[in-house]
N, CA, C and O atoms as a GROMACS GRO file, in nm:
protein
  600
    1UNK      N    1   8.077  13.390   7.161
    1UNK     CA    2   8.113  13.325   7.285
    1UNK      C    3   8.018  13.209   7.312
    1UNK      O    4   7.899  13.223   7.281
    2UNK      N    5   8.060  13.100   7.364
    2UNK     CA    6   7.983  13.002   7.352
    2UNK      C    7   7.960  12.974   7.518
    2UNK      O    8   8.049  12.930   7.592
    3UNK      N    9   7.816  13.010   7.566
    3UNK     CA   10   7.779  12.994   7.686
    3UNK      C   11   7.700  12.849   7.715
    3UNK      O   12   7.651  12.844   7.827
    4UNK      N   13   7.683  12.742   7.638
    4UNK     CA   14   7.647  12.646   7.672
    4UNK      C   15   7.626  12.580   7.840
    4UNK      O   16   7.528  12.537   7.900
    5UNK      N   17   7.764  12.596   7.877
    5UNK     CA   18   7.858  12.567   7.975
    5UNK      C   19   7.763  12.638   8.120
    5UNK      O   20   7.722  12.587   8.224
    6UNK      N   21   7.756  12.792   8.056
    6UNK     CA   22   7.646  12.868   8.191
    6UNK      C   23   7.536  12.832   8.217
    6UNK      O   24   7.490  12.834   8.331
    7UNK      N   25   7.456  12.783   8.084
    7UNK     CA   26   7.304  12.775   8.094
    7UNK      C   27   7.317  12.647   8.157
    7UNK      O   28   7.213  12.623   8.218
    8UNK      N   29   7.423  12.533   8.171
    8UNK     CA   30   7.406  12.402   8.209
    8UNK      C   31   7.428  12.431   8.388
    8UNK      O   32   7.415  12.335   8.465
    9UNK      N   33   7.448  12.517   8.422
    9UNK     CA   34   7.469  12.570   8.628
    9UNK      C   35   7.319  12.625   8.665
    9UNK      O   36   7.285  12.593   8.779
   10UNK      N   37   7.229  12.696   8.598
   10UNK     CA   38   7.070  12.733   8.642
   10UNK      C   39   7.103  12.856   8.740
   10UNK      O   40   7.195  12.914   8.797
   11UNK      N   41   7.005  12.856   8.726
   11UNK     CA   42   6.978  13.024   8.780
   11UNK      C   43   6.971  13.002   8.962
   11UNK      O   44   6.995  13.084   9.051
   12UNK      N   45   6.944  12.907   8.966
   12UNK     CA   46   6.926  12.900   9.144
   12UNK      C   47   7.089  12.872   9.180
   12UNK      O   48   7.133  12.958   9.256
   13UNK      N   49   7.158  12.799   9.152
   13UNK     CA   50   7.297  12.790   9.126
   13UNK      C   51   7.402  12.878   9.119
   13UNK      O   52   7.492  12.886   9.202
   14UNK      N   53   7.391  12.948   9.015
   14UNK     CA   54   7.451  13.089   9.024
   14UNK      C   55   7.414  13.148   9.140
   14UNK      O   56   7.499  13.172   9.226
   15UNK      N   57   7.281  13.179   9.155
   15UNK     CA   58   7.260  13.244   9.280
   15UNK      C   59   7.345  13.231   9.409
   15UNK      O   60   7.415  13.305   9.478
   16UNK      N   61   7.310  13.119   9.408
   16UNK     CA   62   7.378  13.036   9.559
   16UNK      C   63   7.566  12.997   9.570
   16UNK      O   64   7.634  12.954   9.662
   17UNK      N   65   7.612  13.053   9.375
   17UNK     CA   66   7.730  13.073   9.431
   17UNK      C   67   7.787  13.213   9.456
   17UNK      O   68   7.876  13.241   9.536
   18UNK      N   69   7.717  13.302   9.371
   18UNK     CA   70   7.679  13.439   9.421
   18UNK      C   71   7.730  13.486   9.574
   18UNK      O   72   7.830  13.535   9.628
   19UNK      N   73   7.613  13.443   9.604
   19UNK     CA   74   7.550  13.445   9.807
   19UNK      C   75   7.716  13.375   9.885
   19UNK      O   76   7.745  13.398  10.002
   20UNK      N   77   7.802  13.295   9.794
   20UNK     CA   78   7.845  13.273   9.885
   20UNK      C   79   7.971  13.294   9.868
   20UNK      O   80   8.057  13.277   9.953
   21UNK      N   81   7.985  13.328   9.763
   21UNK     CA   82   8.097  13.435   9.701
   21UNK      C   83   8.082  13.574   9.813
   21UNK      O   84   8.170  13.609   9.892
   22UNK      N   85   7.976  13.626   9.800
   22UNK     CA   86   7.945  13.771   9.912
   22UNK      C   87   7.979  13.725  10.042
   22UNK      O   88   8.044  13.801  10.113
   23UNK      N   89   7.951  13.625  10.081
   23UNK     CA   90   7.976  13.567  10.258
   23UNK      C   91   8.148  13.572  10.245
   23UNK      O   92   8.223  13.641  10.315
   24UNK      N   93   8.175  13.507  10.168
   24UNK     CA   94   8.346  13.501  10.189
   24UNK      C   95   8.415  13.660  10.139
   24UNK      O   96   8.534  13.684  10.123
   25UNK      N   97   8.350  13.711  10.130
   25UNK     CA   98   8.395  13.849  10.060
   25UNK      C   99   8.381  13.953  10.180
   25UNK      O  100   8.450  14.049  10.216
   26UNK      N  101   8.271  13.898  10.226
   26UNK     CA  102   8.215  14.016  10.341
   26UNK      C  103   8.317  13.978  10.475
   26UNK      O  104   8.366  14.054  10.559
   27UNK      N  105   8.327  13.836  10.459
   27UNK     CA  106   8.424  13.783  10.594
   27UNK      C  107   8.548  13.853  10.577
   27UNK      O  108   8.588  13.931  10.663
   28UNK      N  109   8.610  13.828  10.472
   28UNK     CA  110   8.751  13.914  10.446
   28UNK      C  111   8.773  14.073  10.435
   28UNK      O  112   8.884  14.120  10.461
   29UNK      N  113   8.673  14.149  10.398
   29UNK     CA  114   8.667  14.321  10.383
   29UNK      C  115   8.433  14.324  10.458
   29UNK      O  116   8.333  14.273  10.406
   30UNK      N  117   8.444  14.373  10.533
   30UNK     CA  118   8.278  14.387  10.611
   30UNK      C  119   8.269  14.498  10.579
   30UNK      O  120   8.280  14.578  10.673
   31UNK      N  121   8.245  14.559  10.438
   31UNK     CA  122   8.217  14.683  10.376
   31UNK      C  123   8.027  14.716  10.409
   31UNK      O  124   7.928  14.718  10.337
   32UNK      N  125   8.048  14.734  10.522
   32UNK     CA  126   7.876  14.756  10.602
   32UNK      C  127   7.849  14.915  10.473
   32UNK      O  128   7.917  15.010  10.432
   33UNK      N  129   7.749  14.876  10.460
   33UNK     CA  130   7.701  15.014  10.404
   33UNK      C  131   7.547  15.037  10.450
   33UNK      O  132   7.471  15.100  10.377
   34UNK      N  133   7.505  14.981  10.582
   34UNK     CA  134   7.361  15.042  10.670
   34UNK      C  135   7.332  14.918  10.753
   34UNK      O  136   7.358  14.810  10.702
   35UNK      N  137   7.295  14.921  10.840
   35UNK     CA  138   7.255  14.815  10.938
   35UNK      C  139   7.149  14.755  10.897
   35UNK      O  140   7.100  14.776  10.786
   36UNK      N  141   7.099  14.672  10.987
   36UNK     CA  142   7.003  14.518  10.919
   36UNK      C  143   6.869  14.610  10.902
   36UNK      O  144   6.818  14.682  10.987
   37UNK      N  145   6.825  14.585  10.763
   37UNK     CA  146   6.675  14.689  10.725
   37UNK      C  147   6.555  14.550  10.756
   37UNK      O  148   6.507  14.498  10.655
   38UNK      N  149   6.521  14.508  10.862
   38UNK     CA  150   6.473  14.420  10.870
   38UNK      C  151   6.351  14.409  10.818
   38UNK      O  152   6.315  14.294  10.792
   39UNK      N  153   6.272  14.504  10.793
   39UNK     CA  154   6.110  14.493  10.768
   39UNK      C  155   6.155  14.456  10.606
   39UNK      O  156   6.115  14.360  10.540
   40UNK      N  157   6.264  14.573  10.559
   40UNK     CA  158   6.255  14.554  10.403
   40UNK      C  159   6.321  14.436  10.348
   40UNK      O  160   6.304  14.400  10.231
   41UNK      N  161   6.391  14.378  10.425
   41UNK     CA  162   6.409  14.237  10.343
   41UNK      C  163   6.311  14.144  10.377
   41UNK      O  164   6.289  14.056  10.294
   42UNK      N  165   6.253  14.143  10.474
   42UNK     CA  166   6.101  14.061  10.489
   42UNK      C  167   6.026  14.097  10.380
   42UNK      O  168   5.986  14.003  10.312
   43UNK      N  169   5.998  14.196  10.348
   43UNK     CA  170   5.896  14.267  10.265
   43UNK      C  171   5.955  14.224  10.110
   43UNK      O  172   5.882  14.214  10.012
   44UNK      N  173   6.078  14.206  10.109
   44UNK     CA  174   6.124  14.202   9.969
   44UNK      C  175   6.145  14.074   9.944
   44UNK      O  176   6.097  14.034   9.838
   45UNK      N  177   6.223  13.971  10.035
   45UNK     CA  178   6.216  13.836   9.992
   45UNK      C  179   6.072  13.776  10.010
   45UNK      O  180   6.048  13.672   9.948
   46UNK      N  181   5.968  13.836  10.094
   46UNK     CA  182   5.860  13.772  10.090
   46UNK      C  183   5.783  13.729   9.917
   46UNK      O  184   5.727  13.624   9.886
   47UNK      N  185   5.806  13.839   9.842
   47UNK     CA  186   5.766  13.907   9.747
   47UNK      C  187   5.833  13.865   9.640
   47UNK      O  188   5.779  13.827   9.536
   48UNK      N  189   5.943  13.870   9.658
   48UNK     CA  190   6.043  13.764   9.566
   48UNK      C  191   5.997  13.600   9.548
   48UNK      O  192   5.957  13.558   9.439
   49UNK      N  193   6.007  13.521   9.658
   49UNK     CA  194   5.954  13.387   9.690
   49UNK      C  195   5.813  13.391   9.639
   49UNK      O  196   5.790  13.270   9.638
   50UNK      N  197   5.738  13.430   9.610
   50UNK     CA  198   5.613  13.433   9.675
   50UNK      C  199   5.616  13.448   9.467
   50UNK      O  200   5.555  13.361   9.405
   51UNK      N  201   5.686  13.554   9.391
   51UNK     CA  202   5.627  13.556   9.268
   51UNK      C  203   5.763  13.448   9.180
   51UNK      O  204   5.776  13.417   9.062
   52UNK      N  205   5.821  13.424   9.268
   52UNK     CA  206   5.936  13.293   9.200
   52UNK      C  207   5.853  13.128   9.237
   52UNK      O  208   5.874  13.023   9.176
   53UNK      N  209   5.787  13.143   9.318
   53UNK     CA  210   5.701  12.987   9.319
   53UNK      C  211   5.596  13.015   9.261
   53UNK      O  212   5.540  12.914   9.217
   54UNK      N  213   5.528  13.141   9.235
   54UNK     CA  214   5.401  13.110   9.151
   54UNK      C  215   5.459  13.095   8.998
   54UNK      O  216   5.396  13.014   8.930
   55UNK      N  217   5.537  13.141   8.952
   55UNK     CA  218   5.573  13.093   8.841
   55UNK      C  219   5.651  12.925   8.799
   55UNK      O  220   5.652  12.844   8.706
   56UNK      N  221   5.695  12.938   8.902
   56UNK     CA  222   5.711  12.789   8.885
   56UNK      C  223   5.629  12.683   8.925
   56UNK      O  224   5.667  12.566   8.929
   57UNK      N  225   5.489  12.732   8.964
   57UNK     CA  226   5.377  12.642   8.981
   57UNK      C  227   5.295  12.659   8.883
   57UNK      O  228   5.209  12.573   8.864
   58UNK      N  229   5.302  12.782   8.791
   58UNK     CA  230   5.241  12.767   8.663
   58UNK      C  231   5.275  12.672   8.538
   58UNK      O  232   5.199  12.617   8.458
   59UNK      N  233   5.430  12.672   8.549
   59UNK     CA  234   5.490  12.611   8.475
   59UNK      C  235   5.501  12.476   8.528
   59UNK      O  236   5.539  12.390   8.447
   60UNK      N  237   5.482  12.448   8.619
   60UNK     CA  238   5.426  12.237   8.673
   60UNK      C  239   5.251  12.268   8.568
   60UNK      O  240   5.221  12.195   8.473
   61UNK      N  241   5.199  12.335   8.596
   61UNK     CA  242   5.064  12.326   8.627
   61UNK      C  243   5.061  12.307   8.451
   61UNK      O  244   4.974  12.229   8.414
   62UNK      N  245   5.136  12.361   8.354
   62UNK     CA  246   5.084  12.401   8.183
   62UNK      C  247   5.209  12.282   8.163
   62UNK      O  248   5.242  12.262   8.046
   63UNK      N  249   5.278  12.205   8.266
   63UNK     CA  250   5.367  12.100   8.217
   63UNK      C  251   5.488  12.092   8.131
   63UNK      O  252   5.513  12.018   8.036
   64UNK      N  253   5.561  12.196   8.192
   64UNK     CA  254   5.619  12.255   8.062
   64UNK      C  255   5.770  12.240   8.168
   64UNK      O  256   5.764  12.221   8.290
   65UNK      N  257   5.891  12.254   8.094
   65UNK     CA  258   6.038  12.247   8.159
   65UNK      C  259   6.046  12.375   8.214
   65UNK      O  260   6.007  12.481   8.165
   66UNK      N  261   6.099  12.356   8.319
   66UNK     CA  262   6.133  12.485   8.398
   66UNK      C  263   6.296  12.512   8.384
   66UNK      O  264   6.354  12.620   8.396
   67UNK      N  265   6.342  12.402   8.361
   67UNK     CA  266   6.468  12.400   8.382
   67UNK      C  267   6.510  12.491   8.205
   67UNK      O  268   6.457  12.459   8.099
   68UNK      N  269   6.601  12.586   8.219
   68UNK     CA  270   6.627  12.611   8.079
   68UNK      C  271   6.669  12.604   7.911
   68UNK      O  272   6.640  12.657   7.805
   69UNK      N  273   6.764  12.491   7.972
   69UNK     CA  274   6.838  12.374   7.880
   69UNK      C  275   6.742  12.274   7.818
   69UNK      O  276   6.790  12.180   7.753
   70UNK      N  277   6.585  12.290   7.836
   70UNK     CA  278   6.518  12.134   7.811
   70UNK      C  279   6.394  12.262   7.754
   70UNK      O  280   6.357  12.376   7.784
   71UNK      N  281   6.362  12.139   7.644
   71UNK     CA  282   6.257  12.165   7.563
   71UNK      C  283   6.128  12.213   7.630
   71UNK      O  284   6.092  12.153   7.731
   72UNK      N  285   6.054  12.316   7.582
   72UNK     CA  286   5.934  12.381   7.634
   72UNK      C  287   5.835  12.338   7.529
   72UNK      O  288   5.846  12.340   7.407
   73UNK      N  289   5.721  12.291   7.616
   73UNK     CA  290   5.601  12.235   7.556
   73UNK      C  291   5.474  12.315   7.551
   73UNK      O  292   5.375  12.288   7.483
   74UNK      N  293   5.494  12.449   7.655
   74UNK     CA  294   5.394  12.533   7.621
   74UNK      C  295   5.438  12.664   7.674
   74UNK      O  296   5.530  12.674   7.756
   75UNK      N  297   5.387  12.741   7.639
   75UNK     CA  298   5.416  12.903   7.628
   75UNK      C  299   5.329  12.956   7.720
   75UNK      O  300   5.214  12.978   7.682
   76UNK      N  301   5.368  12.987   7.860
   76UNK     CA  302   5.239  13.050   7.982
   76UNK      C  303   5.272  13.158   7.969
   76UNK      O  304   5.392  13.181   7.978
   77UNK      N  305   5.199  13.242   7.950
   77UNK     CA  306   5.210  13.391   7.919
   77UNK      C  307   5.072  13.438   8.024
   77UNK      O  308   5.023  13.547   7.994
   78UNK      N  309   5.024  13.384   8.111
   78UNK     CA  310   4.897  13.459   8.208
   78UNK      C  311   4.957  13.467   8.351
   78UNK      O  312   5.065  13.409   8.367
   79UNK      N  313   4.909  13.524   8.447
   79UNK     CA  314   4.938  13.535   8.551
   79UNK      C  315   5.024  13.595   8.557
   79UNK      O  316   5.052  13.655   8.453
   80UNK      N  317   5.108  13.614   8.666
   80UNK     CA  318   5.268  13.695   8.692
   80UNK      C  319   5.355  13.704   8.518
   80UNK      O  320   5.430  13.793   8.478
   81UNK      N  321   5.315  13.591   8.453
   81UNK     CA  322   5.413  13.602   8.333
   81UNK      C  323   5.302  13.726   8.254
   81UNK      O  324   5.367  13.754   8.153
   82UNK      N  325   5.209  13.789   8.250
   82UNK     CA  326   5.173  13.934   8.201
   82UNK      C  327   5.266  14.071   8.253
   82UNK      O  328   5.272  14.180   8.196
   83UNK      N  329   5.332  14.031   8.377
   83UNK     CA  330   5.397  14.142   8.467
   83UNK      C  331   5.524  14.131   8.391
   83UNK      O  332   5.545  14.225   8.314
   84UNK      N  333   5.605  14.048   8.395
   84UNK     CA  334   5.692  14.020   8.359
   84UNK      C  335   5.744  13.912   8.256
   84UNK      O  336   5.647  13.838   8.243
   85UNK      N  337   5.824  13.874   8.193
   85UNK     CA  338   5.873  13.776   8.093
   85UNK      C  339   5.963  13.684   8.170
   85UNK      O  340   6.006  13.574   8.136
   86UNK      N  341   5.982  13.747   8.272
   86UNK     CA  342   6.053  13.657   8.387
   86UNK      C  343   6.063  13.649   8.489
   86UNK      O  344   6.169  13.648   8.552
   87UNK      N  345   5.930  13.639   8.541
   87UNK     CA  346   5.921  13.591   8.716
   87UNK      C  347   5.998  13.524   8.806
   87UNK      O  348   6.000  13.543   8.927
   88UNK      N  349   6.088  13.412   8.720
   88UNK     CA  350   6.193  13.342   8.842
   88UNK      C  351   6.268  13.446   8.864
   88UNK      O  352   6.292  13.492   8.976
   89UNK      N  353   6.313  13.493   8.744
   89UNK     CA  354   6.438  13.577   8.770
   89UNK      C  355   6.431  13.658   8.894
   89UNK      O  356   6.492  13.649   9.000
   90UNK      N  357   6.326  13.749   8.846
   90UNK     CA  358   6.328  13.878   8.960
   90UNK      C  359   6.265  13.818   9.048
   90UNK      O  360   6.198  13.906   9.100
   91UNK      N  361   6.242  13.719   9.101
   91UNK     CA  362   6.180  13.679   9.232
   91UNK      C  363   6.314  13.629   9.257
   91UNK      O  364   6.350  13.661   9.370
   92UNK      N  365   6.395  13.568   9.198
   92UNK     CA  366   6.517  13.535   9.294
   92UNK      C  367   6.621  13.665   9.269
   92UNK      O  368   6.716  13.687   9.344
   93UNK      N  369   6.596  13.731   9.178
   93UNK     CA  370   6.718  13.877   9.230
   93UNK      C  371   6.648  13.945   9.380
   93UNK      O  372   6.711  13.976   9.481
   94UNK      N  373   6.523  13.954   9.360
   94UNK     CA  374   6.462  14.003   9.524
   94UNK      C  375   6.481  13.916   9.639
   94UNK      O  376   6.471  13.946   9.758
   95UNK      N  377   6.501  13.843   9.604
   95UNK     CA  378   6.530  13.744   9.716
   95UNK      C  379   6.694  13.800   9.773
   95UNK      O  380   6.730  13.818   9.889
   96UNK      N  381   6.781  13.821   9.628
   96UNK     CA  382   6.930  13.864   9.644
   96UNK      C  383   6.922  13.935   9.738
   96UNK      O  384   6.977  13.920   9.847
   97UNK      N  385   6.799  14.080   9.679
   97UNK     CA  386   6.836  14.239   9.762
   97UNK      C  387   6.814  14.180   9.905
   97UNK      O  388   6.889  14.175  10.002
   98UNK      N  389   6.666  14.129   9.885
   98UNK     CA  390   6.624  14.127  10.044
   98UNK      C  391   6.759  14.055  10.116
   98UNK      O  392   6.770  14.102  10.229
   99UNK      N  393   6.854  13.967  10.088
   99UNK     CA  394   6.938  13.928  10.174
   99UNK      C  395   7.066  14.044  10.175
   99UNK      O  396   7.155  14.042  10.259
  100UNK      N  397   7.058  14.122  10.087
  100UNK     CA  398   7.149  14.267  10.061
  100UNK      C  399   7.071  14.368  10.228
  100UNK      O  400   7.141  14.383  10.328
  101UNK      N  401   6.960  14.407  10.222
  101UNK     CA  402   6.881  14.474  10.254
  101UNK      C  403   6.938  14.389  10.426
  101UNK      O  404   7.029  14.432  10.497
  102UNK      N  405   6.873  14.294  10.448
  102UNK     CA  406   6.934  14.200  10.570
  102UNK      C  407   7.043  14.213  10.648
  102UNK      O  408   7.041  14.242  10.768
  103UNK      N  409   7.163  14.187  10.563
  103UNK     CA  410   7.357  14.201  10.626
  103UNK      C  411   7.370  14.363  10.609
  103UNK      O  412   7.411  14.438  10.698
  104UNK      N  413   7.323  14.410  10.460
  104UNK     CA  414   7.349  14.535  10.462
  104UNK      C  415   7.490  14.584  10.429
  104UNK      O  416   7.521  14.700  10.456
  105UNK      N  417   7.590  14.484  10.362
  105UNK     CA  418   7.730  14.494  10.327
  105UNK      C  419   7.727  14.475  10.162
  105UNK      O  420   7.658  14.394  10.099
  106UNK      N  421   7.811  14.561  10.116
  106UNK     CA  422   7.840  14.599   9.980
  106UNK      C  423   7.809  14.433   9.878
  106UNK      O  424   7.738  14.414   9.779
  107UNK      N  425   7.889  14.344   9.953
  107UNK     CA  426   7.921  14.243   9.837
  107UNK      C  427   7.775  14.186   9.814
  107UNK      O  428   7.749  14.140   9.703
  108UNK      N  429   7.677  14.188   9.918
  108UNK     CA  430   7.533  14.142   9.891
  108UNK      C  431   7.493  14.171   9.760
  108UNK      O  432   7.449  14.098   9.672
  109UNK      N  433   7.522  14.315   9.762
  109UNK     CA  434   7.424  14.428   9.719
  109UNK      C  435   7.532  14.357   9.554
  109UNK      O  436   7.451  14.317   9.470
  110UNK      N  437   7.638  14.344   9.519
  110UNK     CA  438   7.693  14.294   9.450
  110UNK      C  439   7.652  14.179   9.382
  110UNK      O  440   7.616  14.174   9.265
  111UNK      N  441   7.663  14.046   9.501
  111UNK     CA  442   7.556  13.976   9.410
  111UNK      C  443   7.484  14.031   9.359
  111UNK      O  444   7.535  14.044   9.248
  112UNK      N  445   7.362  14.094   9.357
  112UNK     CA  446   7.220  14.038   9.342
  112UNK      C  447   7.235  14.142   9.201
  112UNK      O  448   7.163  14.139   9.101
  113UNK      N  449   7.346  14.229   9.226
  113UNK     CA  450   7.396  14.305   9.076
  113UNK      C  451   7.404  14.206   8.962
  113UNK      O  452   7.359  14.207   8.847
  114UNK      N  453   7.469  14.129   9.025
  114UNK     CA  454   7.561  14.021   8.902
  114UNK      C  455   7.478  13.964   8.875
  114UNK      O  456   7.465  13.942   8.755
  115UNK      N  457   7.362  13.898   8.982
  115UNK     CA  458   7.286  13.791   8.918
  115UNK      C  459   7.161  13.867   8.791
  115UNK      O  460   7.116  13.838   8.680
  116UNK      N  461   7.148  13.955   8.875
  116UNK     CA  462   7.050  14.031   8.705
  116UNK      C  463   7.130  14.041   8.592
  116UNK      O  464   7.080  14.024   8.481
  117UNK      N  465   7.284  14.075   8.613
  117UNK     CA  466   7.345  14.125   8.468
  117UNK      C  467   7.413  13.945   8.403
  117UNK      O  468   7.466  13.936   8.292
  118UNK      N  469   7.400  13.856   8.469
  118UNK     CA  470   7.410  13.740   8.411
  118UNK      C  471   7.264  13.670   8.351
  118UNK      O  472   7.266  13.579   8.268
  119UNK      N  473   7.174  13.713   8.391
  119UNK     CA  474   7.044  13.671   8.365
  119UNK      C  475   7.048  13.739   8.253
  119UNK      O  476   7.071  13.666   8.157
  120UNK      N  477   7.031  13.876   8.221
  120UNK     CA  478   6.978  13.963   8.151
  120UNK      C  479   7.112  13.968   8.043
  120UNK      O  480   7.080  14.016   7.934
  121UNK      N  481   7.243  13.931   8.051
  121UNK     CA  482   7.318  13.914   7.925
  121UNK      C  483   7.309  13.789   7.884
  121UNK      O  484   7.315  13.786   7.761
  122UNK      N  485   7.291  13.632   7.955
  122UNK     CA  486   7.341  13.519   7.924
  122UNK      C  487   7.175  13.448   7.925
  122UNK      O  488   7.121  13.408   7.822
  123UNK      N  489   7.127  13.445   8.030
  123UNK     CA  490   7.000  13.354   8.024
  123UNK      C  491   6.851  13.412   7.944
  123UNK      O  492   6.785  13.352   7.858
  124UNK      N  493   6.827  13.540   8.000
  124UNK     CA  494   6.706  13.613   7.867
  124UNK      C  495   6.741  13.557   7.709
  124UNK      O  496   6.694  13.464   7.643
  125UNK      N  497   6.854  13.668   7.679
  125UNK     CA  498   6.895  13.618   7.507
  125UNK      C  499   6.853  13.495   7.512
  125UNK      O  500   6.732  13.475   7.509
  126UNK      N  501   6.941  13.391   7.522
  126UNK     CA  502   6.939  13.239   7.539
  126UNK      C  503   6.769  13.175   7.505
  126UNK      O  504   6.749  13.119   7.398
  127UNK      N  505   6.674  13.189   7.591
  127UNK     CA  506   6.548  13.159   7.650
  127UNK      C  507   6.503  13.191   7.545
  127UNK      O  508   6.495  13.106   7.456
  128UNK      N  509   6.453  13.342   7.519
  128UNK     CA  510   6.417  13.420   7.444
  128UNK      C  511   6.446  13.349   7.280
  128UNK      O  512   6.347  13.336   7.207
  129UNK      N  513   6.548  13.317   7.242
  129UNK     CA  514   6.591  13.288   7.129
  129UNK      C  515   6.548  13.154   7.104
  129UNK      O  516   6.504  13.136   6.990
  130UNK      N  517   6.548  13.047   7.187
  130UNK     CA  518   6.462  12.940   7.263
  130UNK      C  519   6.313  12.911   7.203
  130UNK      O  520   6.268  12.843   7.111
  131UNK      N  521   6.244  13.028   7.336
  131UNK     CA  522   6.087  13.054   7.286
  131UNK      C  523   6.080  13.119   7.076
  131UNK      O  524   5.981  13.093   7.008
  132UNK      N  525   6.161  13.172   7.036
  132UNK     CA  526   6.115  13.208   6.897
  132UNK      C  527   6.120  13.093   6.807
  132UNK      O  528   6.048  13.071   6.710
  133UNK      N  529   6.245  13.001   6.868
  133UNK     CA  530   6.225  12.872   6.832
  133UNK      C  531   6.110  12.791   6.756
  133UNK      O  532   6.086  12.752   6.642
  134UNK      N  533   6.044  12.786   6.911
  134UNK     CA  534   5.962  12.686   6.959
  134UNK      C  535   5.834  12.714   6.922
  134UNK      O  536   5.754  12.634   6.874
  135UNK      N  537   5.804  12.914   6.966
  135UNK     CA  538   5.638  12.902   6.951
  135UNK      C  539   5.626  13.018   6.851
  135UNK      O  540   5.516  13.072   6.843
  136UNK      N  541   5.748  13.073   6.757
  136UNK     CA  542   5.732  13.151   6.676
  136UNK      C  543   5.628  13.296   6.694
  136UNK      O  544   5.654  13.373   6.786
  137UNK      N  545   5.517  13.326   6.606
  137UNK     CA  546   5.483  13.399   6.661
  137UNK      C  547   5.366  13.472   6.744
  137UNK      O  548   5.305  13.579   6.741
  138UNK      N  549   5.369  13.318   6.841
  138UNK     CA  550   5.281  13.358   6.921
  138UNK      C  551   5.379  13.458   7.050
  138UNK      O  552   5.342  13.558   7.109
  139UNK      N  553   5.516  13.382   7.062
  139UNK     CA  554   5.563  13.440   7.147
  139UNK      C  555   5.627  13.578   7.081
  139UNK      O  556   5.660  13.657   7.170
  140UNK      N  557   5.646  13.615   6.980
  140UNK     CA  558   5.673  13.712   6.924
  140UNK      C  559   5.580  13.838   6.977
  140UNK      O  560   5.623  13.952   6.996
  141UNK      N  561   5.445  13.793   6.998
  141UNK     CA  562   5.307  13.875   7.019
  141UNK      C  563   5.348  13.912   7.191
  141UNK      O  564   5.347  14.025   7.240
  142UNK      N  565   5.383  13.786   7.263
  142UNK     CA  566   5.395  13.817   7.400
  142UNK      C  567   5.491  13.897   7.440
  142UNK      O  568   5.484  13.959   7.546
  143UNK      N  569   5.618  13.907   7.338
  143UNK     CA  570   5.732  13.984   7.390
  143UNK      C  571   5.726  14.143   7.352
  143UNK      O  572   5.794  14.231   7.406
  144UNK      N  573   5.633  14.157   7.251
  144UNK     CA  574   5.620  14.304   7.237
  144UNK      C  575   5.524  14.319   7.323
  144UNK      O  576   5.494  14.438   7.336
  145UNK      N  577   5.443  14.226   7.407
  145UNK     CA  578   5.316  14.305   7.539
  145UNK      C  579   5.382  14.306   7.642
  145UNK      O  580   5.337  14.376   7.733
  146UNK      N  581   5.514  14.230   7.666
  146UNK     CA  582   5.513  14.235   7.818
  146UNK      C  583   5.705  14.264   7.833
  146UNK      O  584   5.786  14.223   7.751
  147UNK      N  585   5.725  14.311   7.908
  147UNK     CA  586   5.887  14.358   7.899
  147UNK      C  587   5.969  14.220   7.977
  147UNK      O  588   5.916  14.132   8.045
  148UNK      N  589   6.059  14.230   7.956
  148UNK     CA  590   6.167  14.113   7.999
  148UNK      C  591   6.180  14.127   8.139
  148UNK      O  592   6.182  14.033   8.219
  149UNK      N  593   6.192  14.276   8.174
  149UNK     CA  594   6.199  14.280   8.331
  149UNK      C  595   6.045  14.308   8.393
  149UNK      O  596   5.952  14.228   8.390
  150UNK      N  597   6.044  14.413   8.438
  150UNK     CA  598   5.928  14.513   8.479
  150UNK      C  599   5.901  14.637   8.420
  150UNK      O  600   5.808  14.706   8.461
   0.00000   0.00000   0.00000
């Protein structure tokens, strides 16, 4: 299957058609499944944002493409990228829940499903296959220390 086409929309993109796919979903069927968890989507998008800009301030900072489609010039493997192999990601799927966690209606909770299982079938592989590319096996070393998710 030739996903060219996906990796050229970005991960913030999807997201945001996601989010608004769920708004028009929730408008037409309001499948409430718990009222507004307010502390925990504070607590969760804080946390989300918070490890989705430090990674993308690492990656200004080592000068390298953030964007996925464009050549990578260096391999940051310190900071949040020891936790994970992909800090945007799960800082913007937490961002999903916390707005799941927020309305508290099924289709939220839907996105933020989809956006991990599009990340984790279409954009990881992709990246991943990318980095073996590019930095052979140094990143080979990083992917057996640190897991793709958490």
């Amino acid at each position: 299957m030739n996903i060219d086409y996906l990796i050229e929309y970005r991960p913030p993109r999807i997201a945001l058609t996601l989010v608004l796919l769920a708004i028009a979903f929730h408008a037409i069927i309001p499948w409430q499944l718990h009222p507004a968890l307010t502390a925990a989507a504070t607590l969760t998008a804080t946390v989300g944002f918070s490890l989705m800009i430090r990674a993308w301030w690492l990656f200004k900072l080592a000068g390298t493409a953030i964007c996925p489609s464009e050549p990578s010039t260096a391999l940051v493997i310190h900071d949040v990228f020891s936790l994970t192999r992909n800090p945007m990601y799960v800082g913007i799927t937490l961002m999903l829940v916390a707005l799941a966690f927020a309305i508290g209606s099924a289709p939220f909770y839907l996105a933020a499903i989809g956006f991990g299982i599009v990340m984790n079938a279409v954009f990881c592989p992709y990246e991943e296959q990318k980095a073996r590319a590019e930095f052979g096996a140094a990143y080979e070393a990083y992917a057996r220390s640190v897991r793709r998710w958490l």
